[in-house]
Each structure stands twice: as structure tokens, then as C-alpha cells.
N, C-alpha and C positions, 0 to 999 in steps of 0.2 A: 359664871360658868366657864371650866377653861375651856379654850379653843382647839377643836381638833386640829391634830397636826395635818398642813399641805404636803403632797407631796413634793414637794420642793423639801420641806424642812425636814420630811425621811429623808431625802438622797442626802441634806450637811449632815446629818446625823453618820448616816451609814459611814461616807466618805471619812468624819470625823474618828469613827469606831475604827477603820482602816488605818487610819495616819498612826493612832494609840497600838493598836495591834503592830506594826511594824515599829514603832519605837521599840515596845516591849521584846520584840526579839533581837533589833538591832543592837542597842544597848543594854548590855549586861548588868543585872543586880548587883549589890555592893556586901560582901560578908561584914555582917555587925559586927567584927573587930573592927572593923573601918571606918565607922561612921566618928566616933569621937575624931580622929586626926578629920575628916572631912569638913565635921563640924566647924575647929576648932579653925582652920584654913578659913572658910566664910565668915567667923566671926569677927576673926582680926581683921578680913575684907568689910565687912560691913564697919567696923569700929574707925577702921580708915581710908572711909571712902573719900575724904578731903585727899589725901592723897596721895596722888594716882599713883606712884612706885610702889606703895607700901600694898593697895587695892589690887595692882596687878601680881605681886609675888605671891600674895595671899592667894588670889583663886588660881595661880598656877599651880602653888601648891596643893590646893583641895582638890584640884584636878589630877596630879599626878597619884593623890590618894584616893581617887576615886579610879583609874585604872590600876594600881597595884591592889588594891582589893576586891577586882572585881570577883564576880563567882557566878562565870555563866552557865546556862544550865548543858548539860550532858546527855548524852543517849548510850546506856551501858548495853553492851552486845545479848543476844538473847541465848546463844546458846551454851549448854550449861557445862562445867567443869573448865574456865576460864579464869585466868588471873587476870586483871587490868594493870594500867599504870597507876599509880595512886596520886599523880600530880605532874600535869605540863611540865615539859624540859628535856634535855639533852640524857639520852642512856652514855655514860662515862665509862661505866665499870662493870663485868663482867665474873665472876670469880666466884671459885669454890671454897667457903668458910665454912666456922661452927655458928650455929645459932648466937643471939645477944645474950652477956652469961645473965645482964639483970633479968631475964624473963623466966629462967630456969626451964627451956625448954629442952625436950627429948635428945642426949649430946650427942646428934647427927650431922654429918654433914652438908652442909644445904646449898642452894643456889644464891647469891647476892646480887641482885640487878640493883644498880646505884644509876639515881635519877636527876642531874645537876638543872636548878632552877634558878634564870638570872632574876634581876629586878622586872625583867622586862614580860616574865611568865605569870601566870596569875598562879599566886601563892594557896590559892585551899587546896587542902590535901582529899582524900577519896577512900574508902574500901577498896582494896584488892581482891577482895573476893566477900560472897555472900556469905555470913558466919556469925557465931557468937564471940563475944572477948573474953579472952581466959582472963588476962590479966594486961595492965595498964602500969609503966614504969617510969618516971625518969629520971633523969639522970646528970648531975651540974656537968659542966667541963669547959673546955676552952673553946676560942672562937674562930679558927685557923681558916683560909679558906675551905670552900664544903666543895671545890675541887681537887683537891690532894686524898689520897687514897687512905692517911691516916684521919682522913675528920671523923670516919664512921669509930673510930679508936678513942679518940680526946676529944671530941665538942661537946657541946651540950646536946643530948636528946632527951625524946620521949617513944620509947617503945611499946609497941602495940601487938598481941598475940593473938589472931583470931584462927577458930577452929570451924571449918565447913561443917553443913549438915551429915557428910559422907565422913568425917572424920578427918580428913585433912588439916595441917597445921600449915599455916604461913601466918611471918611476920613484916609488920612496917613499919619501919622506924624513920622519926623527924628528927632530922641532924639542924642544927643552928649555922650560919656559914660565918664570914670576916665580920659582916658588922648588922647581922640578926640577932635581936637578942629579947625575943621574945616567942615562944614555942603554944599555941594555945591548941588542945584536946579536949574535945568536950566528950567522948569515947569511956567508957568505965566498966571497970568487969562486971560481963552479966548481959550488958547489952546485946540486940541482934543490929545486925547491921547489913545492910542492902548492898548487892554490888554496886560499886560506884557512889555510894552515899557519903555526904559528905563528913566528915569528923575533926579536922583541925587546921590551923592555920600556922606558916611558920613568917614572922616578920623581917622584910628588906633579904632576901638573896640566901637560900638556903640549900639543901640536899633530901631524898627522900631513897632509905633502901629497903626496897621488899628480899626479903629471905623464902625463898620458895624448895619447895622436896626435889631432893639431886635426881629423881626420875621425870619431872615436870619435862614437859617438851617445851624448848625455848621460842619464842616467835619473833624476838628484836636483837640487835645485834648494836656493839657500842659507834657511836656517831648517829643514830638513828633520834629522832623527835617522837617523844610521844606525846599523845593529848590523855592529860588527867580523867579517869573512868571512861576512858573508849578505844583505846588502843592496847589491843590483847598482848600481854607479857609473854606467857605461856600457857601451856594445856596439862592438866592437870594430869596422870594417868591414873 
């Protein structure tokens, strides 16, 4: 017959439930792109734990793959007719374009907020706003830095066109930067997609630009930090 528990053995318990609950917020989850390089880091540590140089670059490395892949979680703003940023990083760019032609969207002129992500930003990208996806693109090209003003022109992307419940169009597009070279969307037309939800991953130092309606009221300005689904872009009118 088990023994009921002392209380003594509730309070390691409780205290225990504590320690796990503040891990869990302290430490960020890892986006399942990550875990192969994470793995792959430990296993060549495990394979050479004799040794120790080869044991220590190894979990340095799985370490540094396990902060560039983090994907901690988010708290998207409540109130409604709101764009976010779609990914941590530096606002660069500022500027009045045409939509991406591969989307074929309405040939208007729109807002471009361009969002520069170092290595040092966590790379998942987010919903800019609550919507369906019209359509899902991408697109080969080169690898320039994803700080020069031409990457949104030649690098490789994947563009994404979601349309609000109210009918609004904005777009987000994943730029590739000098030595990213992998772009992952799991995003597909048809989807609904939550503000701030997450949708893709760009690998090692990339760019992110939302395309917003030339009447949007702006809320960031270039040099400004945003955090990925919590820092308001603009306001919708």
C-alpha cells in the first residue's frame, strides 16, 4: 500500500513544480528547424567525449544552435485593427513601393517597413496581422546582405499575402541575407492565421518586409527595435 505523502514531501514537490515552471519561462523553446543542427552538435559531443577540444566545440556549437533557434513565446496586443512586427530586429527601411509582383496583388502603392535580423535575433518569423493567405510565393535569387536596400529586389524570398477579416491586404516577405540559405514557411493558401502566429523560419541572419496600405498609420520609425508579434507597426484605418 503506497504511503501517503508528508507534508514535508508536498512542500519538495511544490518547490520542485516552482524551479520547472520558471525554467519553462526562463528558457525559451527551440523551433523544430533547430533541433537537427542541435542534435547533430551533441552527438559529435557524445561521439568525442574522449576528447575534450572536439567535446567542447561540439556543445558550444549545439549551444549556439540552441539560441539561434530559439522561439520564445509572445503576447500579441489585443486591440484590434493592428499590424505587428513579424520578427525581432532592427526597422532599416521606411519607403513608398509597389506591392511584390510575384503575389499579383492590387498595383497599389503601399507602405514597406523592412525589419533587419542579426544572428544574434531569434529568427521565427510571426503574422502581421489576423487573416487568411491569399497566396504563398517564392522566389530563387541571390544572397547580398539583407542590409542594403536592393536585397528586397535580388535575394532569395518567400512572400506571403494575407488578407484581414475586414478585407485588408498586407504582405510579408522572408528575404534570405549574405550567408542564410535556407527560407522555411509552413504558411499555405487557404490558411487562417492568428496575430502573431508563428509561420516560418529564415536560417543565419536574414531580413523581413511587411508591405502595409499607404493609409495605415505608422507607429515605428527606422533605428527603432522591434520585438517579433508585440510591437505595433501600424494602425490600420
Amino acid at each position: 500500500m503506497a504511503r501517503p505523502a508528508r507534508p514535508a514531501d508536498a512542500a519538495d514537490q511544490s518547490e520542485l513544480s516552482r524551479f520547472v515552471d520558471l525554467v519553462r519561462s526562463t528558457v525559451p523553446p527551440v523551433h523544430p528547424a533547430g533541433l537537427p543542427f542541435i542534435a547533430g552538435g551533441l552527438g559529435v559531443a557524445a561521439a568525442g567525449r574522449r576528447h575534450r577540444w572536439l567535446r567542447t566545440t561540439a556543445l558550444t556549437a549545439a549551444s549556439a544552435c540552441a539560441l539561434f533557434f530559439r522561439h520564445p513565446p509572445r503576447v500579441p496586443p489585443t486591440r484590434p485593427g493592428v499590424v505587428v512586427a513579424p520578427a525581432d530586429g532592427l526597422v532599416t527601411l521606411i519607403e513608398r513601393v509597389r506591392p511584390p509582383a510575384a503575389l499579383n496583388m492590387p498595383d497599389v502603392p503601399m507602405t514597406r517597413v523592412s525589419i533587419f535580423l542579426s544572428i544574434f535575433d531569434a529568427h521565427v518569423q510571426r503574422a502581421p496581422v489576423a487573416g487568411e493567405v491569399v497566396t504563398v510565393k517564392y522566389r530563387p535569387g541571390s544572397f547580398v546582405s539583407a542590409e542594403r536596400a536592393e536585397a528586397s529586389e535580388v535575394n532569395e524570398s518567400n512572400a506571403m499575402w494575407l488578407r484581414t477579416a475586414e478585407g485588408v491586404d498586407v504582405a510579408a516577405v522572408q528575404i534570405a541575407g549574405l550567408v542564410a540559405r535556407r527560407i522555411v514557411c509552413t504558411a499555405r493558401a487557404g490558411d487562417k492565421l492568428d496575430l502573431g502566429e508563428t509561420y516560418g523560419l529564415i536560417r543565419f541572419g536574414s531580413r523581413l518586409d511587411t508591405y502595409l496600405p499607404e493609409d495605415a498609420r505608422l507607429l515605428v520609425e527606422i533605428g527603432q527595435r522591434a520585438i517579433g508579434g508585440e510591437t505595433v507597426l501600424a494602425e490600420l484605418a
